[in-house]
Backbone as CSV, one residue per row, in Angstrom:
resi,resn,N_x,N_y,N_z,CA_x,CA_y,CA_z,C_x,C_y,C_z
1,UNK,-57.127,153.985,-10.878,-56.924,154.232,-9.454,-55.439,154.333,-9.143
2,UNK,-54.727,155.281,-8.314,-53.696,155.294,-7.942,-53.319,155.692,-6.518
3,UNK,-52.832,154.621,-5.495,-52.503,154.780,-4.034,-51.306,155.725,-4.420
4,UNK,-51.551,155.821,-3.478,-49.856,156.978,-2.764,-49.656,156.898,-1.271
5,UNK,-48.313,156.153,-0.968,-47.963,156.153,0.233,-46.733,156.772,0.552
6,UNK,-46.622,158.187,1.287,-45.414,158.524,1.599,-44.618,157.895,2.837
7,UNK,-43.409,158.045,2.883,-42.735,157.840,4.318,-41.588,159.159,4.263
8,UNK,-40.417,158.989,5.191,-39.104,159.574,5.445,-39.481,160.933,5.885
9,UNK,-40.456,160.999,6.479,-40.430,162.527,7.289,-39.835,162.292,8.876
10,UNK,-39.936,163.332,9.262,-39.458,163.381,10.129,-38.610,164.735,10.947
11,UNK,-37.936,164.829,12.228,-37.556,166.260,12.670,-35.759,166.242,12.158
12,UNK,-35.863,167.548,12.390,-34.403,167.531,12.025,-33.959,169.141,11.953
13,UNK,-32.715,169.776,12.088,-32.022,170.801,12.624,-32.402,171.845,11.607
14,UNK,-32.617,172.753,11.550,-32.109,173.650,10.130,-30.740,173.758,9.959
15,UNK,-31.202,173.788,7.971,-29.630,173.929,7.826,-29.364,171.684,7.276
16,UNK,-30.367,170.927,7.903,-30.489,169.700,7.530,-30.157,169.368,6.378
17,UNK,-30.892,167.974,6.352,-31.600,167.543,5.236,-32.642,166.642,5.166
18,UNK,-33.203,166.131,4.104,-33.872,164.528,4.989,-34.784,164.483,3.091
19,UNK,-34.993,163.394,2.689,-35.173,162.809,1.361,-36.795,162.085,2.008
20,UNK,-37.669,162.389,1.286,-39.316,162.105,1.092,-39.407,161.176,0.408
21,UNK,-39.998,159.917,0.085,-40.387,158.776,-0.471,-41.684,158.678,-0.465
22,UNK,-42.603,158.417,-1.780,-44.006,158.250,-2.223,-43.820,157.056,-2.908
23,UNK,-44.719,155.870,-2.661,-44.835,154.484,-3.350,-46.230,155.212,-3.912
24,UNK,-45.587,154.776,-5.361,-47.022,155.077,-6.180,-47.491,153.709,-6.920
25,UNK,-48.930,153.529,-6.201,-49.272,152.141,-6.709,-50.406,152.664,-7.826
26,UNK,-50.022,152.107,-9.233,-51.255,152.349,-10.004,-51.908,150.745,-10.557
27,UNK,-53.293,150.850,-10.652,-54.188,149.864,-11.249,-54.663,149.899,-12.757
28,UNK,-53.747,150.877,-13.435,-54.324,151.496,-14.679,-52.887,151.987,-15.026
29,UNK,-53.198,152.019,-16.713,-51.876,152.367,-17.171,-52.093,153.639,-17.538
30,UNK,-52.445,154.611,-17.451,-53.069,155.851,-17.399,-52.092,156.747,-17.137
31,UNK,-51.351,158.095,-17.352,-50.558,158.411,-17.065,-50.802,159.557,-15.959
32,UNK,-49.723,159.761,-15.254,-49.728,161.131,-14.314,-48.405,162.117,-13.790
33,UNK,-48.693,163.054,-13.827,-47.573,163.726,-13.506,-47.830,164.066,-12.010
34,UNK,-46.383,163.987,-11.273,-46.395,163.626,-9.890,-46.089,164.623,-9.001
35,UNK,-46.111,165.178,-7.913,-46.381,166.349,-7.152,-46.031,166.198,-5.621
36,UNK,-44.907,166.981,-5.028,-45.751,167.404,-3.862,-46.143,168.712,-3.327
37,UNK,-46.717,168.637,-2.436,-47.750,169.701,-1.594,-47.065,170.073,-0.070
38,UNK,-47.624,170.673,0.245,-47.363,171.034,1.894,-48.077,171.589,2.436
39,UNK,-48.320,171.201,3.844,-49.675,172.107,4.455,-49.283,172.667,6.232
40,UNK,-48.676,173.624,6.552,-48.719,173.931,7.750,-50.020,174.332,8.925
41,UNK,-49.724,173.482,10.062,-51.014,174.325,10.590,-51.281,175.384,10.649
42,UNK,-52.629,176.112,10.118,-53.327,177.277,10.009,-53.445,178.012,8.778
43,UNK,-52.217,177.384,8.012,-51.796,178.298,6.530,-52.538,176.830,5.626
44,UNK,-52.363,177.855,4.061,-53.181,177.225,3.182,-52.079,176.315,2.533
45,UNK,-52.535,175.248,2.102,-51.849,173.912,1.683,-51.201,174.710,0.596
46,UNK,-50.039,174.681,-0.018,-49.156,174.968,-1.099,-48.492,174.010,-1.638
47,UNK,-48.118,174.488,-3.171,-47.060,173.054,-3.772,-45.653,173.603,-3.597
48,UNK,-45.410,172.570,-3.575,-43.649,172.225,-3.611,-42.486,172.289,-4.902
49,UNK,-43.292,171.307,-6.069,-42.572,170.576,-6.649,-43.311,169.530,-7.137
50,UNK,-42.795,169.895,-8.857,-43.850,169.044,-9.832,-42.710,168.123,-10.985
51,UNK,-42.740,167.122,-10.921,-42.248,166.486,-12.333,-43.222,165.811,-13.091
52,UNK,-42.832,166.205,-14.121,-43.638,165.305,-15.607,-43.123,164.495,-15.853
53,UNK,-45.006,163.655,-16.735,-43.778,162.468,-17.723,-42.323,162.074,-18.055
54,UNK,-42.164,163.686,-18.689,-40.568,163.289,-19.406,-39.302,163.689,-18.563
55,UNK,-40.450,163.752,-17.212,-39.386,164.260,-16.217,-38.803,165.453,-16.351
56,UNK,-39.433,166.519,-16.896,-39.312,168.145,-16.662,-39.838,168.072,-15.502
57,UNK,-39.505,169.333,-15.033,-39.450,169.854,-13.187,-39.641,170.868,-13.202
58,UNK,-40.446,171.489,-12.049,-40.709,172.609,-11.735,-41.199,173.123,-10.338
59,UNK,-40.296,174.020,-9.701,-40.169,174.246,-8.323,-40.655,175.289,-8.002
60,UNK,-41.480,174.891,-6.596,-42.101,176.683,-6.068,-40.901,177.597,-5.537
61,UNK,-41.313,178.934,-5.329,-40.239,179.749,-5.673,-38.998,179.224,-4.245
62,UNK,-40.185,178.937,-3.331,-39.647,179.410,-2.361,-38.318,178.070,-1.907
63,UNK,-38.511,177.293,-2.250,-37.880,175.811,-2.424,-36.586,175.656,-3.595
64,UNK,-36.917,176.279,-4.443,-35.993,176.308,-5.439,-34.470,176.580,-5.265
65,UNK,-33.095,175.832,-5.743,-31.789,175.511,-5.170,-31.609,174.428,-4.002
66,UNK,-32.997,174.216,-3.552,-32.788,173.385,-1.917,-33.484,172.300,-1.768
67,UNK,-34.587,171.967,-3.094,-34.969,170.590,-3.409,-35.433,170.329,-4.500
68,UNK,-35.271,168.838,-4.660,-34.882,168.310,-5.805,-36.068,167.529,-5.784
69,UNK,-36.989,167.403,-6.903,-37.756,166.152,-6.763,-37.524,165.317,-8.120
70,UNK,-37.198,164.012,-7.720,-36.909,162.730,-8.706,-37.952,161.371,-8.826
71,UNK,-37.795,161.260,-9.160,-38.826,159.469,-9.596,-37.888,158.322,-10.312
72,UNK,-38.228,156.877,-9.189,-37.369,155.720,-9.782,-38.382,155.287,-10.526
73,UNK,-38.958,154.833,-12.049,-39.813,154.546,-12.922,-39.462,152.871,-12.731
74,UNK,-38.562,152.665,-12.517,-38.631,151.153,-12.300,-39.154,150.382,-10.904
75,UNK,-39.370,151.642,-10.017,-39.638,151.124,-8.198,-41.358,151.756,-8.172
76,UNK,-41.767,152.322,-9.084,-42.244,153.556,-9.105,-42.369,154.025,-7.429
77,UNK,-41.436,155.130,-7.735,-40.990,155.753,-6.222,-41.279,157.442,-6.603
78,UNK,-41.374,157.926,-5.849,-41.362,159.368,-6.388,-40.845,159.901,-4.840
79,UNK,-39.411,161.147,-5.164,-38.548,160.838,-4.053,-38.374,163.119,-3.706
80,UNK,-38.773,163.523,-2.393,-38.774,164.847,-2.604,-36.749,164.957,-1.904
81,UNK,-36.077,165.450,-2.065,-34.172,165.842,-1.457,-34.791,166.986,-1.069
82,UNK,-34.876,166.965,0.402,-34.762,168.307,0.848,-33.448,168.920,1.450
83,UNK,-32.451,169.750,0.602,-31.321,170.197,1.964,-31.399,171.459,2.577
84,UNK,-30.640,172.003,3.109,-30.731,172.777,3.642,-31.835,173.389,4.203
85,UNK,-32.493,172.869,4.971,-33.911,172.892,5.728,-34.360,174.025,6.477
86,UNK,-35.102,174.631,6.456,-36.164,175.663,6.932,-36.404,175.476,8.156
87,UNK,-36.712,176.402,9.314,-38.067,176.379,10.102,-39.425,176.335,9.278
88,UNK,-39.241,177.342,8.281,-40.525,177.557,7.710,-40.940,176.099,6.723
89,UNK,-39.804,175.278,6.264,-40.278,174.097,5.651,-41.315,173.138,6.405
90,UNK,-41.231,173.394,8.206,-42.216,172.646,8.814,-43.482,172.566,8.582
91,UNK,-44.073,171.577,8.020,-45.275,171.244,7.508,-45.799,169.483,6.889
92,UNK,-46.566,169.876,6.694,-46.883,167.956,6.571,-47.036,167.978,4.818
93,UNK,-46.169,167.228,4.742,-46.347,166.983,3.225,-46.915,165.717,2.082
94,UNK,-46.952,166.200,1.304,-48.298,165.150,0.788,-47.753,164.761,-0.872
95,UNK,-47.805,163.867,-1.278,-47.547,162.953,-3.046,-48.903,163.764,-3.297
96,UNK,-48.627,164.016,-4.448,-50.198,163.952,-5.098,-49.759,163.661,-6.810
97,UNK,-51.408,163.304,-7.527,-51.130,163.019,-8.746,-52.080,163.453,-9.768
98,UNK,-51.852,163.618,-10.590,-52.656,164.636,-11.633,-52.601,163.440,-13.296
99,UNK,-54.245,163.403,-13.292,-53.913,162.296,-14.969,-53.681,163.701,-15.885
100,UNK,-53.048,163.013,-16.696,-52.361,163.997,-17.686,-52.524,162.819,-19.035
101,UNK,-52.607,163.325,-20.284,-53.066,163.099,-21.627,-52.558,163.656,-22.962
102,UNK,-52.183,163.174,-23.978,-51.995,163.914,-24.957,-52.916,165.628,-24.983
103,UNK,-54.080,165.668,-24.823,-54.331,166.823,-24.672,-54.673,167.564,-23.334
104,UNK,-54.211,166.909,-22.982,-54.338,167.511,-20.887,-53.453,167.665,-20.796
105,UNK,-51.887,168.344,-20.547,-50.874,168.370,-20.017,-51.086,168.633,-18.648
106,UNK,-50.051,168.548,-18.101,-49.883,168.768,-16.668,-49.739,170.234,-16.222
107,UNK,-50.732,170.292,-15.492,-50.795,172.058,-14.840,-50.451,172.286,-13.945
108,UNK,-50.150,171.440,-13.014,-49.697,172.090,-11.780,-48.132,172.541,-11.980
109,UNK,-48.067,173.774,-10.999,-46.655,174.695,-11.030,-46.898,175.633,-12.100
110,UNK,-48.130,175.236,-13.560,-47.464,176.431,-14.872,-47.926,177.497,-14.573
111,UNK,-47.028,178.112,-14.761,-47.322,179.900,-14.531,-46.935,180.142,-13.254
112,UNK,-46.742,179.383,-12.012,-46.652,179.828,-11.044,-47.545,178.956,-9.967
113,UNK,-48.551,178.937,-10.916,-49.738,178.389,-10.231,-50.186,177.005,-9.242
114,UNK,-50.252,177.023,-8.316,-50.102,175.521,-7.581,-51.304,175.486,-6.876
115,UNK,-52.658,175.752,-7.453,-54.022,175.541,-6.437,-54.449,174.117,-6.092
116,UNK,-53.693,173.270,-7.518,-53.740,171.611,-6.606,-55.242,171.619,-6.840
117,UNK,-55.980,172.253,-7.949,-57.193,171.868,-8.164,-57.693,170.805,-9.207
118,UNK,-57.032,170.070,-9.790,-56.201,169.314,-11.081,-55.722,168.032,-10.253
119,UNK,-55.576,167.775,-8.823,-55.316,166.715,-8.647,-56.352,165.822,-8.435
120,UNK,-55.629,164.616,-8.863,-57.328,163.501,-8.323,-56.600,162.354,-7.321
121,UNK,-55.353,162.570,-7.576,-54.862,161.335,-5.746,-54.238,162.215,-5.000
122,UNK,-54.288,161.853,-3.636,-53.395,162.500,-3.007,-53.013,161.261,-1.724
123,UNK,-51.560,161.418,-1.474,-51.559,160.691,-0.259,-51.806,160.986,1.114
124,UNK,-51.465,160.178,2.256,-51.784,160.619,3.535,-51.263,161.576,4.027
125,UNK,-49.901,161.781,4.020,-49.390,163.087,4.210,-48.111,162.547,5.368
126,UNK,-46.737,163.093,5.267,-46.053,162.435,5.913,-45.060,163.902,6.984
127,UNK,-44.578,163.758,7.962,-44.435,165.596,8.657,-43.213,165.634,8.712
128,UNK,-42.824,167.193,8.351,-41.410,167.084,8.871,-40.954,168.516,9.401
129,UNK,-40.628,168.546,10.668,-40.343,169.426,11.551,-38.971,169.558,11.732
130,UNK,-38.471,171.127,11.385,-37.338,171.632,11.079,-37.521,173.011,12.455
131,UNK,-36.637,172.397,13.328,-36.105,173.416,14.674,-34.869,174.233,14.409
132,UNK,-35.687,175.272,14.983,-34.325,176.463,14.587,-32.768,176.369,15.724
């Protein structure tokens, strides 16, 4: 089992910034590679931004140069840097987590691909509104 609680959303200017925080509580030593998502009203939920185990990364296109996603392994924190902020970044964003295995690697982001059908936690979802 693994909770996910985000915080640090919130509004802010374009052109911003503002840093995402996910407490990832696990009950199992099970591994996962960590994710977030985004979902604007009316449009279809999309990913963000994926790190692995060994802490390889991989960014959707549209995000890429302008956020960073990191993990403290000792807090287990999983942390999204957003700068330079969008109108279009406005959306509610979400931790999610994917078990991953010697023979399961982690799929979300490969190829492009971010259907987020591979996840089995997801958190509540935390918003952040970027005014032009």
């Amino acid at each position: 089992q693994v909770q996910l609680v985000e915080s640090g959303g919130g509004s802010v200017q374009a052109g911003g910034s503002l840093r995402l925080s996910c407490a990832v509580i696990k009950s199992s030593t099970s591994n996962y590679c960590l994710a977030w998502f985004r979902q604007a009203p009316g449009q279809e939920r999309e990913g963000v931004a994926v790190i692995d185990a060994d802490a390889s990364t991989r960014y959707a296109d549209s995000v890429k140069g302008r956020f960073t996603i990191s993990k403290d392994n000792a807090k287990n924190i999983l942390y999204l840097q957003m700068n330079n902020l969008k109108s279009e970044d406005t959306a509610n964003y979400y931790c999610a987590a994917e078990l991953i295995g010697s023979d399961y690697p982690c799929m979300i982001g490969r190829g492009g691909r971010w259907s987020g059908e591979t996840i089995m936690y997801w958190g509540q979802g935390t918003q952040v509104t970027v005014s032009s």
